[in-house]
RODO-2510 file (C-alpha; in nm, 4 decimals, decimal comma):
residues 356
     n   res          X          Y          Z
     1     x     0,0000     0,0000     0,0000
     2     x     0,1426     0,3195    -0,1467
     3     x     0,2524     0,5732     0,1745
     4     x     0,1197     0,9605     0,0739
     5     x     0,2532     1,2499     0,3067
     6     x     0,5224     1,3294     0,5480
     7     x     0,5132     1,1327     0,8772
     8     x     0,7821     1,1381     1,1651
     9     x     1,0305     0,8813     1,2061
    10     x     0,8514     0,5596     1,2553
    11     x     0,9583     0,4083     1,5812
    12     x     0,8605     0,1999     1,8850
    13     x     1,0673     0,2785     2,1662
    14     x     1,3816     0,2330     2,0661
    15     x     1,2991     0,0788     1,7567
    16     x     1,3829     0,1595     1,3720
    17     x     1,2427     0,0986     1,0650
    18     x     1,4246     0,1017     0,7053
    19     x     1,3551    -0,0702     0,3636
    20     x     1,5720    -0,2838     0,1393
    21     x     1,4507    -0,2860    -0,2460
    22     x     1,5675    -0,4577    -0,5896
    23     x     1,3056    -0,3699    -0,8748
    24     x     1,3930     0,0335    -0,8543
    25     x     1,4706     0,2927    -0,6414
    26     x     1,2687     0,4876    -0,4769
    27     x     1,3257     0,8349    -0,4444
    28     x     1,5360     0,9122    -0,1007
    29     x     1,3088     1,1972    -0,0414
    30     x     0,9695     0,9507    -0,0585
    31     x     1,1957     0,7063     0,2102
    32     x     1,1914     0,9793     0,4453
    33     x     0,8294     1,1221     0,4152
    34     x     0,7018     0,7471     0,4141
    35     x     0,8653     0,7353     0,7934
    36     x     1,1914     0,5169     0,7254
    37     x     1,5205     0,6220     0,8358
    38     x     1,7423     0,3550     0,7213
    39     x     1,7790     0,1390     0,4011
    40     x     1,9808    -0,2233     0,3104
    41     x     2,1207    -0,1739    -0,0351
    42     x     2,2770    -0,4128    -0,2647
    43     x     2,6392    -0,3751    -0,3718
    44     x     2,5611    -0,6327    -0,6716
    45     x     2,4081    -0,5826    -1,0284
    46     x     2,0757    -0,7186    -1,0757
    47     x     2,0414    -0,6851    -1,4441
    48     x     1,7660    -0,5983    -1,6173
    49     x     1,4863    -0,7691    -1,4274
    50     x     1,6338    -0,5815    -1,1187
    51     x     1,7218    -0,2827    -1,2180
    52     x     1,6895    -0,0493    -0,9047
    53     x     1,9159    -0,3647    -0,7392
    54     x     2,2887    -0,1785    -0,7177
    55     x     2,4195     0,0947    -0,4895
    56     x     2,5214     0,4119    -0,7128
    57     x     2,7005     0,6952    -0,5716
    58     x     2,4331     0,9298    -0,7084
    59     x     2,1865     0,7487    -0,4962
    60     x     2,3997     0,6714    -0,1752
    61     x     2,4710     1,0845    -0,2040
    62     x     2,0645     1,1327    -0,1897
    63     x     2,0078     0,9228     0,1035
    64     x     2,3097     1,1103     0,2753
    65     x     2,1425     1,4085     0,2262
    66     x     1,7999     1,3222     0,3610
    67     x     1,9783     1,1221     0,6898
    68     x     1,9162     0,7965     0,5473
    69     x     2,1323     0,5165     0,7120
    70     x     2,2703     0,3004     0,4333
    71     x     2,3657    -0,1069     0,5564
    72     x     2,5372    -0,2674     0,2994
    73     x     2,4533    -0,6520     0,1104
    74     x     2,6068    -0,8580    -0,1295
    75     x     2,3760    -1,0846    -0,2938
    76     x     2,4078    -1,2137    -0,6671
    77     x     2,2165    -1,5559    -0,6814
    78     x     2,0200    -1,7361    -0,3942
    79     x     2,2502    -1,9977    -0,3095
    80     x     2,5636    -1,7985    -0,3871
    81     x     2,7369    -1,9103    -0,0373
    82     x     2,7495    -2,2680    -0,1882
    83     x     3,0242    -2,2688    -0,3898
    84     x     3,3093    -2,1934    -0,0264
    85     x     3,5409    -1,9906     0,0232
    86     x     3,7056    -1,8493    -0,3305
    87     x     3,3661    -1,7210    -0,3843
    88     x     3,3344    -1,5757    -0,0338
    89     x     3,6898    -1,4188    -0,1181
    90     x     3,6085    -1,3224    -0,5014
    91     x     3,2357    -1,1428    -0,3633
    92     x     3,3637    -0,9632    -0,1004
    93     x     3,6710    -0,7473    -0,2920
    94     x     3,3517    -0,6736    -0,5802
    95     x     3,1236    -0,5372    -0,2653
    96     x     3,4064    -0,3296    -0,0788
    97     x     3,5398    -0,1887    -0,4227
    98     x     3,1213    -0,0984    -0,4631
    99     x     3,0963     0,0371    -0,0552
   100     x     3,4090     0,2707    -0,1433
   101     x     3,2600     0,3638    -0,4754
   102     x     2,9521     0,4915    -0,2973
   103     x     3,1510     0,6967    -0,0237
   104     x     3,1274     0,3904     0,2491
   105     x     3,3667     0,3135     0,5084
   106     x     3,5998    -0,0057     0,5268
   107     x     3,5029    -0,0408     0,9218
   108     x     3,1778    -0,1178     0,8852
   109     x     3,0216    -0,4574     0,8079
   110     x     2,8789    -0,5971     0,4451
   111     x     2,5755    -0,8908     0,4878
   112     x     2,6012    -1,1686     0,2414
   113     x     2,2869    -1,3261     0,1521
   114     x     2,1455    -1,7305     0,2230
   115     x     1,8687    -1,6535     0,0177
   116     x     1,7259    -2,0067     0,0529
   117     x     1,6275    -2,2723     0,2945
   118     x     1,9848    -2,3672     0,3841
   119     x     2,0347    -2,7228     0,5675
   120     x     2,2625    -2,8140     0,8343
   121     x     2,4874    -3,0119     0,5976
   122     x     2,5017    -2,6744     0,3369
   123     x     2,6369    -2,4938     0,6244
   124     x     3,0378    -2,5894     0,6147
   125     x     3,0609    -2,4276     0,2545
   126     x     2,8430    -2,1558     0,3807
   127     x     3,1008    -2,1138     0,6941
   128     x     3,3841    -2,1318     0,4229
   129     x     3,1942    -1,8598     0,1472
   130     x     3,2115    -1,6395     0,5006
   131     x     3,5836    -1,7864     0,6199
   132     x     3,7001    -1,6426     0,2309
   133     x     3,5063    -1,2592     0,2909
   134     x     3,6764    -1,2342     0,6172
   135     x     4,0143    -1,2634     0,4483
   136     x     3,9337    -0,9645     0,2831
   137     x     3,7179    -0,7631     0,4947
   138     x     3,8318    -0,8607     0,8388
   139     x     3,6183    -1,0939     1,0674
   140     x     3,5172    -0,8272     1,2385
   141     x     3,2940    -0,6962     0,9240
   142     x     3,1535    -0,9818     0,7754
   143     x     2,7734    -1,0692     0,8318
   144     x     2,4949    -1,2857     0,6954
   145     x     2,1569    -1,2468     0,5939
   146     x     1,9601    -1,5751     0,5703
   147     x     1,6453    -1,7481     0,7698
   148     x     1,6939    -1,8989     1,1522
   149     x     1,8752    -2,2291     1,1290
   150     x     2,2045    -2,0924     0,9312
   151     x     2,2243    -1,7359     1,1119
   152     x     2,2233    -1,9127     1,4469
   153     x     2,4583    -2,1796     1,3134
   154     x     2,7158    -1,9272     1,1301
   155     x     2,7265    -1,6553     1,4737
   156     x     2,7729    -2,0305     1,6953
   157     x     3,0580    -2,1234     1,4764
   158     x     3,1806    -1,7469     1,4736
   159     x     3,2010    -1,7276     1,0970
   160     x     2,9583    -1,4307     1,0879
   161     x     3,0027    -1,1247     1,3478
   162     x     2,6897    -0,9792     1,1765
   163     x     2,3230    -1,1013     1,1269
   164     x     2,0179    -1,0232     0,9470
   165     x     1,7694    -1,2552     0,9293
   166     x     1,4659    -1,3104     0,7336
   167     x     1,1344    -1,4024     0,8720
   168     x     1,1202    -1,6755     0,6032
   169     x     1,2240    -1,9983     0,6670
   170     x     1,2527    -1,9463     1,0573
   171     x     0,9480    -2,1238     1,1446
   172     x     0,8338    -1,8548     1,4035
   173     x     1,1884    -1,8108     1,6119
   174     x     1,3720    -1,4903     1,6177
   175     x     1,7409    -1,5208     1,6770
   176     x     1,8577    -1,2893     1,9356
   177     x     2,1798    -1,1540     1,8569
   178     x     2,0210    -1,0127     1,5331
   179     x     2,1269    -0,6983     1,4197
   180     x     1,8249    -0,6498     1,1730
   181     x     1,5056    -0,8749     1,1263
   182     x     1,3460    -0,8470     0,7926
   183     x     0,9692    -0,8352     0,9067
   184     x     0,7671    -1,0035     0,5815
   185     x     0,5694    -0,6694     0,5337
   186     x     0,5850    -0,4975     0,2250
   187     x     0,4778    -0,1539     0,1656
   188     x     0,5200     0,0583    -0,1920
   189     x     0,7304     0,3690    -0,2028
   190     x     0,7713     0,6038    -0,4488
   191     x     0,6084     0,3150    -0,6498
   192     x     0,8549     0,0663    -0,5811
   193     x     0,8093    -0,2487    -0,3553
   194     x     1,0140    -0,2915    -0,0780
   195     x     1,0641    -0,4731     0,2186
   196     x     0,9903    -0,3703     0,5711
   197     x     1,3107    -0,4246     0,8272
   198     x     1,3313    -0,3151     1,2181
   199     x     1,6182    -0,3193     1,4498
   200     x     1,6513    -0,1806     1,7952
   201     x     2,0206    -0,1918     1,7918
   202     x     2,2323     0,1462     1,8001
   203     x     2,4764     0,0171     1,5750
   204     x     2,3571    -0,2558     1,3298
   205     x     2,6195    -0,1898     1,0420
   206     x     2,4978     0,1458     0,9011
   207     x     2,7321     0,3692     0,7724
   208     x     2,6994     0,6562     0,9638
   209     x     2,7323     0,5510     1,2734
   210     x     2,9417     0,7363     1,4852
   211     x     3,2260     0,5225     1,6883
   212     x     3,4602     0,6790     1,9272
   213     x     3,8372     0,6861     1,8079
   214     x     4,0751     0,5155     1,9985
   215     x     4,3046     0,8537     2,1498
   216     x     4,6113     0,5863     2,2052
   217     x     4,7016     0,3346     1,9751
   218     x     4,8026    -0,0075     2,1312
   219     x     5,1675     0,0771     2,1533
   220     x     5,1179     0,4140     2,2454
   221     x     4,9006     0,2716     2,5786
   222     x     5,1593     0,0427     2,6721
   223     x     5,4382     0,3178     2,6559
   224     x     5,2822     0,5676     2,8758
   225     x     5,1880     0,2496     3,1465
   226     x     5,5655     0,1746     3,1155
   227     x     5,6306     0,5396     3,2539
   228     x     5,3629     0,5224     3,4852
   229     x     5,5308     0,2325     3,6477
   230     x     5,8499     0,3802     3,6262
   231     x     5,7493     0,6942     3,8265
   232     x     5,5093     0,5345     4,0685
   233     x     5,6691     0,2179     4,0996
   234     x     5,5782    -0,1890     4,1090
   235     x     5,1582    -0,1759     4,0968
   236     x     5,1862     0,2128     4,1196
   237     x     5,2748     0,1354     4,4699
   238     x     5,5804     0,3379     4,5249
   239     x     5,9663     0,2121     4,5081
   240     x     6,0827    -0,0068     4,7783
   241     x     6,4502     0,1230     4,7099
   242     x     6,3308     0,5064     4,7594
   243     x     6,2414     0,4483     5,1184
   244     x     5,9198     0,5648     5,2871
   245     x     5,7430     0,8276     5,3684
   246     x     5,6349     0,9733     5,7389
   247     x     5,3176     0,7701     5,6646
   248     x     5,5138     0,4302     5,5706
   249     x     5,4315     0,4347     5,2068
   250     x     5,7267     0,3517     4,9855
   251     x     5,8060     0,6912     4,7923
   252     x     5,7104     0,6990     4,4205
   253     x     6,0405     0,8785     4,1937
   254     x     5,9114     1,2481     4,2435
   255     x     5,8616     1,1661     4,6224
   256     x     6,2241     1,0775     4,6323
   257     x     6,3571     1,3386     4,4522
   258     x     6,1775     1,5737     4,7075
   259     x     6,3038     1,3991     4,9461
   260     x     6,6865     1,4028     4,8096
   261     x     6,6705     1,7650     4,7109
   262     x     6,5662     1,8207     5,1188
   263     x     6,8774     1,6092     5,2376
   264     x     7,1059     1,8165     5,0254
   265     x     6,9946     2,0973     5,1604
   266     x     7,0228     2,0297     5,5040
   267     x     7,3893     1,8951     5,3676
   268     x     7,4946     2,2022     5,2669
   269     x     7,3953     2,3993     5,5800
   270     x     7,6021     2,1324     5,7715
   271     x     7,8653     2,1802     5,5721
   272     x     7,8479     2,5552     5,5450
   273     x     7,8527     2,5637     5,9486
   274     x     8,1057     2,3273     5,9771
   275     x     8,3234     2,5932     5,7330
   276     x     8,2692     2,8554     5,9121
   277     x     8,3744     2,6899     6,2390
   278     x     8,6811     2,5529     6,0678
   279     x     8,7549     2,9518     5,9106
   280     x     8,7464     3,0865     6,2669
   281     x     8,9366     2,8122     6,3918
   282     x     9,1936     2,8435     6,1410
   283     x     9,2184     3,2312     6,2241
   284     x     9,2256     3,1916     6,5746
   285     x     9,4996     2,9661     6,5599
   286     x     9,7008     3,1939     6,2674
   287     x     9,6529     3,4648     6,5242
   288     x     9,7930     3,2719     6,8183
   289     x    10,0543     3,1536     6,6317
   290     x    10,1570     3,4797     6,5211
   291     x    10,2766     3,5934     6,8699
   292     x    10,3895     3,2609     7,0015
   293     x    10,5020     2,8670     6,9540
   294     x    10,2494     2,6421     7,0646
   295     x    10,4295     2,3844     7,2677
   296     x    10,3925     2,0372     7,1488
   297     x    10,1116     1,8543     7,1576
   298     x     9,8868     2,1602     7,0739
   299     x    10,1232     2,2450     6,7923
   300     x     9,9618     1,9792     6,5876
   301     x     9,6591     2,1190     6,5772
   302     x     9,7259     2,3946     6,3767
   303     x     9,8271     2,1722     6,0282
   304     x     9,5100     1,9672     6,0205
   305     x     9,2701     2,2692     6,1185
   306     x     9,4193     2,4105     5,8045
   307     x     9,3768     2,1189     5,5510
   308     x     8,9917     2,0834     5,7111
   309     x     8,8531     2,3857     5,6203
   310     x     9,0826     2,4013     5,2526
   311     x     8,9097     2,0552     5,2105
   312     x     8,5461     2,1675     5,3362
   313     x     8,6156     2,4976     5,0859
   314     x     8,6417     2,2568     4,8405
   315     x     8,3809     2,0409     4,9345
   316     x     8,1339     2,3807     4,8904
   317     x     8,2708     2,4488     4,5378
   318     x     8,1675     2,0800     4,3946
   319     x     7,7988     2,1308     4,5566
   320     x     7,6303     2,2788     4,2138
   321     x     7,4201     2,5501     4,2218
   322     x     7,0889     2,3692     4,2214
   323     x     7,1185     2,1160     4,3807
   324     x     7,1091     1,7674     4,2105
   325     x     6,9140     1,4072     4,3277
   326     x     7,1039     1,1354     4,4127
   327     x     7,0922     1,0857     4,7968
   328     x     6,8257     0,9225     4,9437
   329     x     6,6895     0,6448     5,2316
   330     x     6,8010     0,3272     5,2653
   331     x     6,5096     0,0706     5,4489
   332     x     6,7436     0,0134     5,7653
   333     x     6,7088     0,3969     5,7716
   334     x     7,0761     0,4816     5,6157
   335     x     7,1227     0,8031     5,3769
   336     x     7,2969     0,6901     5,0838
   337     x     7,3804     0,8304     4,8024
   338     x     7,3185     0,6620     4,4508
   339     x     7,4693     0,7268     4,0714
   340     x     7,8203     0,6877     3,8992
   341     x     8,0877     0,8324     4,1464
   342     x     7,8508     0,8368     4,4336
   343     x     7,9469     0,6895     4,7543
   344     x     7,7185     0,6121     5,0213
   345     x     7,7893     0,5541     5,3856
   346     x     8,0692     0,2809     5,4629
   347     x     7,9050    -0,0474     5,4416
   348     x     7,6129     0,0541     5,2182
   349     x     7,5066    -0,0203     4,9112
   350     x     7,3733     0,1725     4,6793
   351     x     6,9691     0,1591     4,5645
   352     x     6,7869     0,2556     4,2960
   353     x     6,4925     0,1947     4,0950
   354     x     6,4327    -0,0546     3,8585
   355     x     6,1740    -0,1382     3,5735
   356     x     6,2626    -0,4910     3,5539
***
């Protein structure tokens, strides 16, 4: 029955209708008005007797325009599937060279047709026609249209990601992991007959559909978790070898550099004081000296007061300007120091972080 006038969108909850159509094609303006937002197209000729059967770019551009979803078959004769897995291979390079014609996608999934009553024992050739298309379009897009029995058997065997099954020849059951169901109604559009298709699935292979981009590729992921480990540690847990914290937590890299950077400072005041003591030390002896001998044994004080604070001078002049990591806590509680040329306390040994 021929649809006249503009209706809404026809849906039932979260339902959608669309059409799939052979003998013409409809006009994508009349699709819309009669209510249906998505179509199944064929990426095959039909010939003459079908000649509205084949996707054209002119006609995949006019459903664009009026927001038409566009699902993509391949169907050329009934029991095409029969003949395994060079077909499968052969029929699926024809329909992606058609989808990319028509300004598809190569991400989204292509439906090859069981247009017949298909038996258990046709179903290993049908499992090899879909084993050949997934060597071309990826197992991930690669579906089947067909009636119960060989949709339930092909998603079982995981030959088919993708389903769309036909009322016909399904004896009443509906398979649930369907991502369209071809109803049985037919309705005229634009004066061409078409069939009647629902799906309450946000993505059931259309075109359009809008899927979030990975931001990280694989590799890129595992990079960025190797430096997260590195700075946080083992299980993001912190770094044994860093020490703890005043809470007891084992400090992550940044929490030991803090920590190193305070322990150099409090170094350098040490050592600052301990220069200055040594300078007046050294004075006070130079001026002591200056009027009289010290008698032995305090006469011996007066060479090694003077190589201390030279040394501790010297000691200042290596500290850089800003101050660089490299000391840290040991667990039994220990400042050491870590890196090439570093020396920790006598006895210690030296630890630092590892990734391994």
């Amino acid at each position: 029955m021929p649809h006249t006038g503009r209706v809404g969108r026809i849906t039932v909850g979260d339902m959608r209708f669309g059409l799939d159509y052979a003998a013409g094609r409809p006009a994508p303006s009349a699709i819309r008005a009669a209510g249906y937002d998505f179509v199944v197209r064929y990426l095959s000729d039909g010939g003459p007797t079908l000649p509205g059967k084949l996707l054209t770019p002119a006609e995949a551009d006019g459903l664009r325009a009026q927001g038409i979803s566009i699902v993509s078959n391949w169907e050329t004769t009934a029991a095409r599937m029969l003949d395994g897995y060079g077909a499968g291979v052969t029929d699926a390079r024809s329909a992606l060279a058609q989808v990319l014609r028509c300004g598809g996608r190569t991400d989204r999934p292509i439906y090859f047709s069981a247009d017949f009553d298909a038996s258990p024992q046709q179903q290993a050739p049908i499992d090899d026609y879909l084993n050949g298309a997934a060597s071309v379009l990826g197992r991930a897009n690669v579906g089947i249209y067909g009636g119960y029995w060989p949709v339930s058997r092909a998603l079982d065997a995981g030959t088919a990601t993708w389903a769309w099954q036909t009322v016909a020849w399904s004896g009443g059951n509906v398979e649930p992991r369907v991502a369209i169901f071809q109803t049985g109604e037919q309705v005229t559009v634009d004066g061409v007959s078409c069939d009647v298709n629902r799906t309450d699935r946000a993505d059931f292979g259309q075109w359009d559909v809008e899927t979030e981009e990975p931001d990280l590729t694989p590799e890129q992921d595992q990079v960025l978790r190797d430096i997260q480990t590195q700075l946080r540690g083992p299980g993001l847990n912190g770094w044994p070898q860093l020490g703890a914290d005043a809470q007891g937590h084992n400090r992550t890299v940044v929490d030991g550099l803090a920590a190193a950077l305070a322990q150099i400072d409090e170094l350098r005041t040490e050592i600052s004081d301990l220069e200055a003591t040594a300078a007046e030390l050294k004075a006070e002896l130079a001026r002591v000296s200056s009027q009289h001998r010290w008698p032995f044994p305090f006469s011996l004080v007066e060479g090694p007061a003077t190589v201390v604070a030279d040394q501790l001078a010297k000691l200042e002049q290596l500290l850089p300007g800003v101050p660089l990591p490299g000391w840290g806590t040991a667990p039994d509680g220990n400042s050491v120091k870590s890196g090439a040329g570093g020396q920790g306390p006598a006895g210690a040994a030296p630890n630092a972080p590892s990734g391994k």
